[in-house]
C-alpha positions as CSV (number, residue, x, y, z in Angstrom):
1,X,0.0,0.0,0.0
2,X,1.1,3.0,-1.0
3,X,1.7,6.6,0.9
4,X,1.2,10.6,0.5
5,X,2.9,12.6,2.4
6,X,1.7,16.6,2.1
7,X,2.9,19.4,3.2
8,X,0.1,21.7,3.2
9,X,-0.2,25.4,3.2
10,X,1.6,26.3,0.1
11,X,0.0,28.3,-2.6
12,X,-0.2,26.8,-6.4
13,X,0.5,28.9,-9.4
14,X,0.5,27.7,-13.2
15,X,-1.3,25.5,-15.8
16,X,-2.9,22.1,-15.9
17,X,-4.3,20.2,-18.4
18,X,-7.1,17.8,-17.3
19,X,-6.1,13.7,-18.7
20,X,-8.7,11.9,-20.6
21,X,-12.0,11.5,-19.4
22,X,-11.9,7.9,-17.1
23,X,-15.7,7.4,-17.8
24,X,-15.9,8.2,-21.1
25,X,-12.6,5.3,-21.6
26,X,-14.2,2.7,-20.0
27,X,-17.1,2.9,-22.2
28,X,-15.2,3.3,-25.8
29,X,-12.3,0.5,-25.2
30,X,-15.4,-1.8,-24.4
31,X,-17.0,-0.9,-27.6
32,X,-13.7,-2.3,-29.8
33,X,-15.1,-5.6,-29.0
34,X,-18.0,-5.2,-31.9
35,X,-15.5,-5.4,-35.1
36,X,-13.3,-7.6,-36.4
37,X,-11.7,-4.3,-37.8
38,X,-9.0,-2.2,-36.1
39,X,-9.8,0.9,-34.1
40,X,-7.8,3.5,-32.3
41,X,-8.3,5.5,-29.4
42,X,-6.6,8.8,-28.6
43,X,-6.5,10.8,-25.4
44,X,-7.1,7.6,-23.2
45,X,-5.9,8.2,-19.3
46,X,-3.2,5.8,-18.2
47,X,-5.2,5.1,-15.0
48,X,-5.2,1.7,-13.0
49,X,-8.8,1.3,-14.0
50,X,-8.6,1.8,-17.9
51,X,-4.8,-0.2,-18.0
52,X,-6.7,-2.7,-16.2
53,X,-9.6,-2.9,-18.2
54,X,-7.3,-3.1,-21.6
55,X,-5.6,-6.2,-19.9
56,X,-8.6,-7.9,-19.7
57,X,-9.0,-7.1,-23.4
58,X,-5.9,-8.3,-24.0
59,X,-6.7,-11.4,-22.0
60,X,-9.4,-12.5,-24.5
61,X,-7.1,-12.1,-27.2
62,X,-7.6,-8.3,-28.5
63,X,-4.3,-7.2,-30.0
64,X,-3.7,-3.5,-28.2
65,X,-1.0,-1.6,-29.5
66,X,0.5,1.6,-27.8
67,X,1.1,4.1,-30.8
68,X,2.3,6.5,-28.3
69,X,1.3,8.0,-24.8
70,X,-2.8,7.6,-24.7
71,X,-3.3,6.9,-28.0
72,X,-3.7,3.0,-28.8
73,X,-5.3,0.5,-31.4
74,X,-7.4,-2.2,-30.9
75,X,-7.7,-5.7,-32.9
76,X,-10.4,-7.9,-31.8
77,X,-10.8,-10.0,-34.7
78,X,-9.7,-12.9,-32.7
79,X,-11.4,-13.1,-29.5
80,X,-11.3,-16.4,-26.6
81,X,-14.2,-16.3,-25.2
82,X,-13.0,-19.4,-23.1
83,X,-10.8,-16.7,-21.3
84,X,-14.0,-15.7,-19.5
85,X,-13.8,-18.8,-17.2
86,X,-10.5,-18.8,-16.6
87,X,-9.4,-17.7,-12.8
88,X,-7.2,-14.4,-14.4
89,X,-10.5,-12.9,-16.1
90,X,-12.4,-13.5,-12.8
91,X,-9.9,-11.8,-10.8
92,X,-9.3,-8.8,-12.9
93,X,-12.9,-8.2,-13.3
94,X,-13.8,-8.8,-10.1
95,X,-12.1,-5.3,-8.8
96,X,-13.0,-3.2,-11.9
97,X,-16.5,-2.2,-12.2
98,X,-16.0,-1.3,-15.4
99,X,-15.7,-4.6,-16.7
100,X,-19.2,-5.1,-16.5
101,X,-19.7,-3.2,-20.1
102,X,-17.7,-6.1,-21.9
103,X,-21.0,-8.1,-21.7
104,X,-22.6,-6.2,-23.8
105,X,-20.9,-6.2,-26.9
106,X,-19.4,-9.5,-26.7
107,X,-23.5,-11.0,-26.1
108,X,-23.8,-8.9,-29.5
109,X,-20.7,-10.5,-31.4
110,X,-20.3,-13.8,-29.9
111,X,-23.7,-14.6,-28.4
112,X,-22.2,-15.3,-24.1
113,X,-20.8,-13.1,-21.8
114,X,-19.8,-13.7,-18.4
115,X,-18.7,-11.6,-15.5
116,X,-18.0,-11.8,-11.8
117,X,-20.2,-9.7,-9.6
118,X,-18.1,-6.6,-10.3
119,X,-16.1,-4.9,-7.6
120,X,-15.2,-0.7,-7.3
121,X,-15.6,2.3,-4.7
122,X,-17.5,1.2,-1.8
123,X,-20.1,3.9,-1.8
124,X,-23.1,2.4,-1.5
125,X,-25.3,-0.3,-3.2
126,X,-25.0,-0.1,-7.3
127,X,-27.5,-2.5,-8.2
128,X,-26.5,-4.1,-12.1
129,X,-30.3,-4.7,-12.4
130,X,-30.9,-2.1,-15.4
131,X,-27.7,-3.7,-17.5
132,X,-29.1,-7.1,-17.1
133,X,-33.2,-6.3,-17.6
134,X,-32.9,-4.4,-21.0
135,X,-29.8,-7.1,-22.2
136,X,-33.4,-9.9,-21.5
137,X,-35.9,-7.6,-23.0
138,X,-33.2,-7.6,-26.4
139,X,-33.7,-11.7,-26.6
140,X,-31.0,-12.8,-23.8
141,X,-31.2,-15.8,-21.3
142,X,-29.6,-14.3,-17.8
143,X,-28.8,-17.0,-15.1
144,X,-26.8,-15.6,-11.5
145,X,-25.0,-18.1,-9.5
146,X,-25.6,-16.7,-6.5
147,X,-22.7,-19.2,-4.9
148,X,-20.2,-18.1,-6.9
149,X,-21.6,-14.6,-7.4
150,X,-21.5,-14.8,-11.2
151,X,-23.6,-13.1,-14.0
152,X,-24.1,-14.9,-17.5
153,X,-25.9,-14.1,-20.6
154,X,-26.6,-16.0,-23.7
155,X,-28.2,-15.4,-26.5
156,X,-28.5,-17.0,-30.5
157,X,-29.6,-13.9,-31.9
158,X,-30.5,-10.4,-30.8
159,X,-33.9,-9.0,-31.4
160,X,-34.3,-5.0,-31.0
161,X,-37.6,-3.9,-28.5
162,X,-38.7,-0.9,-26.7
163,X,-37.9,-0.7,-23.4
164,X,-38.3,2.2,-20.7
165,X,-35.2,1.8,-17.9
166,X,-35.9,1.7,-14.4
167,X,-33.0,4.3,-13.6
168,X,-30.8,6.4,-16.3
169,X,-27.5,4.3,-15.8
170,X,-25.0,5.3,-17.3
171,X,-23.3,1.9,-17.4
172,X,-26.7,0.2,-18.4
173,X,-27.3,2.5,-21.1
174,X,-23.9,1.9,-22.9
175,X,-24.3,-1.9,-22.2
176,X,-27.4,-1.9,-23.7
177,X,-26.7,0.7,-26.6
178,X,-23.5,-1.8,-27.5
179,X,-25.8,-5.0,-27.7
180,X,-28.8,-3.0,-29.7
181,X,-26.1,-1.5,-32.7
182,X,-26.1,-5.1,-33.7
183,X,-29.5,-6.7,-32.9
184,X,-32.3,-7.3,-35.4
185,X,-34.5,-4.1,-35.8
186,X,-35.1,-1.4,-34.0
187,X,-34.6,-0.6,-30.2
188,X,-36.0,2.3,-28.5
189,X,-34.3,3.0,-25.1
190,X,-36.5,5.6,-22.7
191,X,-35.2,7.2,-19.8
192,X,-31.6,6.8,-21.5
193,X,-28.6,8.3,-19.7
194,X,-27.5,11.2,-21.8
195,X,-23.9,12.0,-20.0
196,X,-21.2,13.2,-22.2
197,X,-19.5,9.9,-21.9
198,X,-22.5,8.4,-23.3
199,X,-22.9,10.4,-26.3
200,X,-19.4,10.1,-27.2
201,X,-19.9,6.3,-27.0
202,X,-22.7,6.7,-29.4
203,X,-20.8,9.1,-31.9
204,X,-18.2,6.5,-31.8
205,X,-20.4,3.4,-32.8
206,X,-22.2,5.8,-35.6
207,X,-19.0,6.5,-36.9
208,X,-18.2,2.8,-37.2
209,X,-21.4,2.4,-39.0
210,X,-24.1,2.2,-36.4
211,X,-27.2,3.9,-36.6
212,X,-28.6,5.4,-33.7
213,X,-31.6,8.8,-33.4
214,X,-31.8,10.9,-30.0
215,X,-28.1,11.2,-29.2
216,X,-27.5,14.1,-26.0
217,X,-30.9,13.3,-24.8
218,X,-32.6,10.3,-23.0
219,X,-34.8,8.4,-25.9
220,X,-32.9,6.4,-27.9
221,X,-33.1,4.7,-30.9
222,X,-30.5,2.4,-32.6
223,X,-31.5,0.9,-35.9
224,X,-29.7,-2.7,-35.8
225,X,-27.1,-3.3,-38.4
226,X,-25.0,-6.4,-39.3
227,X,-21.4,-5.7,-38.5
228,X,-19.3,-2.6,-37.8
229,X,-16.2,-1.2,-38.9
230,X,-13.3,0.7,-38.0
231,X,-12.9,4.3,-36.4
232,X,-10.7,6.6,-35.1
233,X,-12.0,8.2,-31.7
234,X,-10.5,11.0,-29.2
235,X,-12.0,11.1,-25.7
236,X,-13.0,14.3,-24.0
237,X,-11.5,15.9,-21.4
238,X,-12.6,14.6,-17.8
239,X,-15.1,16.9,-16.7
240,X,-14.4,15.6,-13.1
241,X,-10.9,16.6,-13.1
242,X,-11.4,20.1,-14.2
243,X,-13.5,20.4,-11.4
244,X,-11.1,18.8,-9.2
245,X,-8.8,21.0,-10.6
246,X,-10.9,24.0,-9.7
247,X,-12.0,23.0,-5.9
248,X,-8.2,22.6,-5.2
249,X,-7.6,25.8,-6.6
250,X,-10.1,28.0,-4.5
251,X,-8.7,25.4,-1.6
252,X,-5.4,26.7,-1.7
253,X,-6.1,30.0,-2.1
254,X,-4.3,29.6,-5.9
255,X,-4.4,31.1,-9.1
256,X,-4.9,28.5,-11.3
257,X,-5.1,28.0,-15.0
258,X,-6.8,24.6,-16.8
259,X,-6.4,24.6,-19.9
260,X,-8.6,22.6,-23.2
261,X,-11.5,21.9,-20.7
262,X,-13.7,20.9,-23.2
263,X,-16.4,23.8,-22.4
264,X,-19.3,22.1,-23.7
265,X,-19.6,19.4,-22.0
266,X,-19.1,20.6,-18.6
267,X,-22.3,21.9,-18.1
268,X,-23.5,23.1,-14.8
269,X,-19.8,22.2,-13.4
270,X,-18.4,26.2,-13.4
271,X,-21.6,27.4,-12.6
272,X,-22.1,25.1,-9.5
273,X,-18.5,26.4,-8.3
274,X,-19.3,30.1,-9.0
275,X,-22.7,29.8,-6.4
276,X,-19.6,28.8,-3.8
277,X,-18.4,32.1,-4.7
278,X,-15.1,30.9,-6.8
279,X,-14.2,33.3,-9.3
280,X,-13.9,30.9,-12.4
281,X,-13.4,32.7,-16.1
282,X,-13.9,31.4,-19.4
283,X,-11.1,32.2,-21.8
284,X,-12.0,29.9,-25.4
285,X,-11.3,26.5,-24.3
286,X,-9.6,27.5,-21.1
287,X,-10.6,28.1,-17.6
288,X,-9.1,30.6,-15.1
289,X,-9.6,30.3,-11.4
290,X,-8.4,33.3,-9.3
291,X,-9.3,35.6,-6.2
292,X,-9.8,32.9,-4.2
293,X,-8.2,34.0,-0.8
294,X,-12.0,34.7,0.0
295,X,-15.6,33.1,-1.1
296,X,-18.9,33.5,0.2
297,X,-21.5,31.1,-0.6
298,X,-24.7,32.4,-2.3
299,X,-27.9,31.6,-0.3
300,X,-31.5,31.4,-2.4
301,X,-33.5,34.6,-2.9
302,X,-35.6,34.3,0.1
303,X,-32.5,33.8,2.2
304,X,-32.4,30.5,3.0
305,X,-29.5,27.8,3.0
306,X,-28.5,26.8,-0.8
307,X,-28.7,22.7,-1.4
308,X,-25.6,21.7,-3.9
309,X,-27.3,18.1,-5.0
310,X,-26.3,15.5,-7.7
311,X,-28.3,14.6,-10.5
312,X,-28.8,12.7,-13.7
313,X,-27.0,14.8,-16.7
314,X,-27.7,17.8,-16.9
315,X,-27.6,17.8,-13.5
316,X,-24.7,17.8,-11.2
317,X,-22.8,14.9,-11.7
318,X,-22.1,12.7,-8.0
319,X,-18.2,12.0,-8.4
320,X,-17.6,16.1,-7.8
321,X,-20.1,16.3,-4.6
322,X,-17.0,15.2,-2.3
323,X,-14.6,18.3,-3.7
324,X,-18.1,20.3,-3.2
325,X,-18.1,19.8,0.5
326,X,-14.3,20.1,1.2
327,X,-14.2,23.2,-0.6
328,X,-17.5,24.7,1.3
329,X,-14.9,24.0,4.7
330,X,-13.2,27.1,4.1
331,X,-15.5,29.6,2.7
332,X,-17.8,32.2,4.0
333,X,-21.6,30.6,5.0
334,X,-23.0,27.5,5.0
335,X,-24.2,25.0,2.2
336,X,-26.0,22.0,2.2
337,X,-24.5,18.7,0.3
338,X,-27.2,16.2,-0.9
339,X,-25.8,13.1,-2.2
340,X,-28.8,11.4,-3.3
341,X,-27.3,8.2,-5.4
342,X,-25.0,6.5,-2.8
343,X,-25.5,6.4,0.3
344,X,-22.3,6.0,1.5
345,X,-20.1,8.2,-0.1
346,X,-20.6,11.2,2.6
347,X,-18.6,8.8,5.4
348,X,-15.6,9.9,4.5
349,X,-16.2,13.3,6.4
350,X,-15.7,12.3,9.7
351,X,-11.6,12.9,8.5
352,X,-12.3,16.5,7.6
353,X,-14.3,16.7,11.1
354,X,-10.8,15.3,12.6
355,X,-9.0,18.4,10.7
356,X,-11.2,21.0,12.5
357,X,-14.1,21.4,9.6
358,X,-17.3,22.2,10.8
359,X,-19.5,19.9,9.3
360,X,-22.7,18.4,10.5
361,X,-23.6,14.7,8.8
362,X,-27.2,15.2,8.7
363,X,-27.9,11.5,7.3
364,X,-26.3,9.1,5.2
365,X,-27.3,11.3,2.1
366,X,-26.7,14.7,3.6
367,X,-24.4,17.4,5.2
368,X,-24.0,20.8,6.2
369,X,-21.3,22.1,6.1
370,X,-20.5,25.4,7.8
371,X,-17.7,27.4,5.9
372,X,-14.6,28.4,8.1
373,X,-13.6,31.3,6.1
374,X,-10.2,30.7,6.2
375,X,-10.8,32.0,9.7
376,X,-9.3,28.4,11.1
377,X,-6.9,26.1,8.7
378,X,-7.6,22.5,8.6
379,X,-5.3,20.4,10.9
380,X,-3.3,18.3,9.4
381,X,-3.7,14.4,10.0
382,X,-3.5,11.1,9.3
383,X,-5.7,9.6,6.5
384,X,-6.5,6.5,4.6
385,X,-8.5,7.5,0.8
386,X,-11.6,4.8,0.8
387,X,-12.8,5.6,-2.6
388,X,-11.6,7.9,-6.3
389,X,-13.4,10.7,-5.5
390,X,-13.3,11.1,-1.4
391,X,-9.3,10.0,-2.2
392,X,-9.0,13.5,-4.1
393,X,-10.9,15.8,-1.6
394,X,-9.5,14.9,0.9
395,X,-5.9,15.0,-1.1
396,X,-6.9,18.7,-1.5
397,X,-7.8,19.2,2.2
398,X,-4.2,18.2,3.2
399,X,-3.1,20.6,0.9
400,X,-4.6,23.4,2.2
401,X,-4.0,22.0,6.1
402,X,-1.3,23.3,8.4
403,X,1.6,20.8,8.6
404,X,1.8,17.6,7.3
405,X,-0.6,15.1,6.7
406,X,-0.4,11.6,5.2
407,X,-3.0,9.8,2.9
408,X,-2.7,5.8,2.9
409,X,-4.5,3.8,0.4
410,X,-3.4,5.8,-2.5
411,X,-3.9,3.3,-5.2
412,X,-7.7,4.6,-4.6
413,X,-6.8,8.2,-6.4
414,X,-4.5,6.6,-8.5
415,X,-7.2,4.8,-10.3
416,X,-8.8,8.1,-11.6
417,X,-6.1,10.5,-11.3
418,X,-3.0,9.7,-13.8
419,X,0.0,11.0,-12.0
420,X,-1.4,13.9,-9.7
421,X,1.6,14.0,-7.5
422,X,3.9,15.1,-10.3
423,X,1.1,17.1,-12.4
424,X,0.7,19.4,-8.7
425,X,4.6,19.3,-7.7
426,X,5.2,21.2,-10.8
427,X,2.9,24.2,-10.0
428,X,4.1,24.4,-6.4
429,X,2.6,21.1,-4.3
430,X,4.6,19.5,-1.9
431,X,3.4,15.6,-2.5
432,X,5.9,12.7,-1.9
433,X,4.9,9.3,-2.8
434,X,6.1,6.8,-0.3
């Protein structure tokens, strides 16, 4: 297990440029499976989850080629499907969650897919039901082995359907989208998730021949086709780091500029910072945080406390509601934090309590956290990161602490965050890696 050390209190200054988006990756090196033809990737994150993912593809037999850093090909015109019962698979997809959208396309292509009840940040109960309801309603036979904890489907052919999901997964609806491309007819999917990750995993399939209506919104249609070709596809910037990227600014009290953000697809993301009272300019494709010795949070007209809440795109998305709250620590008022999709991913809180932050843990789902105004410093202290997202706030709270504070159980941030001890060092962070 792997070790932080940070020495907080020092100001940042300089330019970052946010890595690949994670989700988006996941999603798109999945979708390689559906050809026999060669495809290339550009902009993918070198992250633990997405290098693991590709070894699993690699695993079944998928020829992956590393043009150069983040840009790769895939080949999976000869795939093992016997790999999936081997003990490796079942261990490597075991602790990625993301493995669970290689079931999709290989039920499309090969007509099986099997997967072990998938593993990930322990956040709260992510049920798999929406991936495995619509794969049925599209012709497949599911069986679980509740013994063994494993999921199978099966199918001879694929048959398209209406179907209206129970939940907008994200996962679900790029499972499902990457069986429907190559089913028989026509497939209407209501109550789709329409994240950017998702549309960029259906511009990707079109442009490997697929046909699909309602892209960016949540009704779907994909017209079956018979095979798919190759494509060359570039992955957006990750949303979730530019905000990362913006909450550790106003943290640190730093000027701070991120550059090729991506603008249009981080929808409410700036805007959701700027009602914390973070100064955060647009310049083209750029970002500029500054001024931030000092923010007030706004409250609603009638004076009441403002509610910062996640929600299904366009809404807030659920991975930044962690920087959200350690940011609100050290400004001026009080804000509540609504995490309404896990219920666990507000426990890690109790750490920034430890550091002096005011912060009262209303329920599982809520907090309220009552802004410091740089009045007090966090305390440094001793930490361990128990998921991606809580790894990073509170990565950012030890770097605005006094002293030095350490942060076990880094190979949490290290699956979504490629290199973030030597990306910060250079604009002024004091981060070693022990």
């Amino acid at each position: 297990m792997s070790t932080f050390k940070i020495e907080g209190g020092y100001k940042l200054k300089g330019e970052l440029e946010p890595q690949g988006a994670k989700n988006e990756a996941l999603q798109v090196i999945c979708a390689t499976l559906l050809t026999e033809q060669q495809t290339t990737i550009e902009n993918i994150p070198e992250i633990r989850d997405v290098l693991k993912l590709i070894e699993i593809l690699q695993g079944l037999g998928v020829k992956v080629e590393r043009l150069e850093k983040g840009h790769f090909s895939f080949d999976a015109s000869k795939v093992d499907t016997d790999y999936l019962k081997s003990p490796e698979y079942a261990e490597q997809a075991a602790v990625l969650r993301g493995s669970i959208m290689i079931i999709g396309p290989l039920l499309a292509r090969f007509g099986q897919g099997f997967i072990p009840q998938p593993g990930g940040d322990k956040i709260g109960r992510r049920r798999v039901d929406t991936h495995f309801i619509g794969l049925q309603k599209l012709g497949a036979r599911f069986e679980f082995d509740r013994e063994n904890k494993w999921f199978s489907v099966s199918a001879e052919k694929l048959t398209g359907a209406y179907m209206l999901l129970d939940e907008a997964s994200v996962t679900g609806t790029a499972n499902i989208v990457m069986a429907a491309v190559l089913a028989e007819g026509t497939t209407t999917i209501y109550n789709a998730a329409c994240e950017p990750y998702l549309q960029q995993l259906c511009k990707m399939l079109v442009a490997m021949g697929a046909k699909i209506d309602g892209i960016g919104s949540n009704l779907l249609r994909v017209y079956g086709v018979s095979s798919l070709n190759s494509c060359n596809h570039r992955i957006l910037p990750d949303m979730i780091e530019v905000g990362s990227f913006i909450g550790l600014a106003a943290m640190t009290a730093s000027e701070i500029a991120i550059k090729n953000v991506g603008i249009g697809h981080l929808g409410i993301i700036p805007e959701s910072f700027r009602r914390l009272g973070i100064i955060v300019e647009q310049a083209g494709d750029d970002l500029l945080v500054k001024d931030t010795e000092h923010y007030e949070i706004d409250s609603y007209i009638d004076g009441s406390i403002m509610t910062i809440a996640d929600a299904p795109w366009p809404g807030l998305t659920p991975d930044l509601l962690s920087v959200f709250l350690v940011v609100a620590t050290q400004a001026k008022g009080s804000v509540l934090i609504h995490q309404k999709m896990f219920e666990s991913r507000l426990f890690f809180v109790d750490k920034l309590i430890d550091m002096g932050a005011q912060i009262i843990l209303c329920d599982p789902h809520r907090a309220t956290v009552i802004g410091l105004d740089r009045k007090h410093a966090l305390r440094a202290t001793k930490m361990v990161s128990p998921d991606i997202r809580a790894g990073i706030a509170l990565l950012i709270a030890a770097m605005s602490a006094k002293g030095t504070s350490t942060i076990n159980n880094i190979e949490q941030i290290d699956r979504g965050y490629e290199n973030i001890d030597g990306r910060l060092n250079a604009l002024g962070a004091r981060i070693s890696r022990m």
